[in-house]
C-alpha positions in Angstrom: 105.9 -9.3 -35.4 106.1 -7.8 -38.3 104.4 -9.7 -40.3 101.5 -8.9 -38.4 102.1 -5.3 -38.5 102.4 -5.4 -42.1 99.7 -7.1 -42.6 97.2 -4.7 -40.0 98.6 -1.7 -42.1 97.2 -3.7 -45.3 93.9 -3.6 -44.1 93.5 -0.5 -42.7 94.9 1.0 -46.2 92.4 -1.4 -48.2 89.2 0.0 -45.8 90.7 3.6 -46.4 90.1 2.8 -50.2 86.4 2.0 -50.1 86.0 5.3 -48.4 86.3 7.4 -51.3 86.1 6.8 -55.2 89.6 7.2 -57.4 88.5 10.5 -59.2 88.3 12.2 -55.7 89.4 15.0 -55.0 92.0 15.7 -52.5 89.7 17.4 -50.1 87.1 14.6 -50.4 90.2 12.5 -49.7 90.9 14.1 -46.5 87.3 14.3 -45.4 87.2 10.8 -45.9 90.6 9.5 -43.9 88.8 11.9 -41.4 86.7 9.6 -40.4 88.9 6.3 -40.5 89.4 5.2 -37.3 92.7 5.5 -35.3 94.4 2.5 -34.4 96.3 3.6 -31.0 98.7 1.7 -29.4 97.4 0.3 -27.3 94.9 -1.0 -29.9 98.0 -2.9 -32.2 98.8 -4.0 -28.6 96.0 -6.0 -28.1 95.7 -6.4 -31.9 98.7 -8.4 -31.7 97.5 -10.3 -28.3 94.9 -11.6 -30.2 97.0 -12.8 -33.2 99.5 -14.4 -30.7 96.2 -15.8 -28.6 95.3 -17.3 -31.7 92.4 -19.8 -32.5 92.4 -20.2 -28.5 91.3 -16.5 -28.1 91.3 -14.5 -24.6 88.8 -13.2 -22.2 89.0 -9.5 -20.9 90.4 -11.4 -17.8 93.2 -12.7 -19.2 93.9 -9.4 -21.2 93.7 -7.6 -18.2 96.2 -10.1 -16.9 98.5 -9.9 -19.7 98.8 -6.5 -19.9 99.0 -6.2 -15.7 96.5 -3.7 -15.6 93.5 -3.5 -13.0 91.8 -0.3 -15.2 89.1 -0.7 -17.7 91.5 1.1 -20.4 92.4 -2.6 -22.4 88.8 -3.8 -22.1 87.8 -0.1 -23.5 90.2 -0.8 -26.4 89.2 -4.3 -26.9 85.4 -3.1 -27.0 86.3 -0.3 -29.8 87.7 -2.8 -31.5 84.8 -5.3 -31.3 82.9 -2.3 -32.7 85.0 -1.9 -35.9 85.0 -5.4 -36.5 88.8 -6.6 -35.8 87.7 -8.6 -32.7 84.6 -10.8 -32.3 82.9 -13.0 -29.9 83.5 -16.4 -30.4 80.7 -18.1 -29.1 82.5 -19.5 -26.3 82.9 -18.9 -22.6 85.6 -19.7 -20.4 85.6 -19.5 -16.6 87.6 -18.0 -14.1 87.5 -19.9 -10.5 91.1 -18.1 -9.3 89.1 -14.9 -9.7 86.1 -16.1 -6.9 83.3 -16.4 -9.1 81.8 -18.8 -11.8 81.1 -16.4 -14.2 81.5 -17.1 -18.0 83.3 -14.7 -19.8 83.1 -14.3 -23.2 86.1 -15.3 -25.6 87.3 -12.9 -27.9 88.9 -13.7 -31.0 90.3 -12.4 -34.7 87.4 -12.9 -37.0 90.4 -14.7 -38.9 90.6 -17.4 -36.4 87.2 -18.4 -36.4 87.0 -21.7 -37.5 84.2 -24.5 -35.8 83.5 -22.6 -32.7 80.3 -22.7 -33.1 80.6 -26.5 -32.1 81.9 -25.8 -28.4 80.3 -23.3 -25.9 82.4 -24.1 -23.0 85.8 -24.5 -22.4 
């Protein structure tokens, strides 16, 4: 997965830059990556989940499934990510009948693999 990796350290450098002009100084600098978030890992974790899920996506089910966990601690994750803009909702819902209820769930996605979705609602 490197490739991946490589390319998630790309972007987090490129959103460092528009944080602080070149002429800054070092202490404006550090203010600045300060405030960055931090990518944990168990954020790259599900970072890379997603790029394996691909244009399919996942729900927080099936994260929770991947990652065998019965905690909130990946759908936290997931949701900070949402909130810096890495994942997104996709506009469509899948359902989980093994689970013992019809409830839609949403389908999370790379904003990268977004691509017609907002043709189907349902899967």
């Amino acid at each position: 997965m490197t490739n991946f990796m490589d390319a998630l350290n790309n972007v987090m450098k490129i959103q460092e830059r528009y944080l602080y002009r070149k002429s800054s100084r070092d202490t404006s600098i550090e203010a600045a990556q300060s405030i960055m978030p931090t990518m944990t890992d168990r954020h790259i974790e599900i970072l890379t989940y997603a790029f394996d899920a691909g244009y399919g996506g996942f729900t927080d089910i099936e994260l929770m499934n991947h990652f065998e966990s019965v905690t909130s601690t990946y759908r936290s994750r997931r949701a900070e990510l949402t909130e810096v803009g890495l994942l997104v909702d996709s506009g469509v819902r899948r359902r989980h009948p093994e689970r013992g209820n019809a409830r839609d769930h949403i389908v999370w996605k790379m904003k990268e693999f977004m691509v017609d979705d907002h043709l189907r609602t349902y899967e």
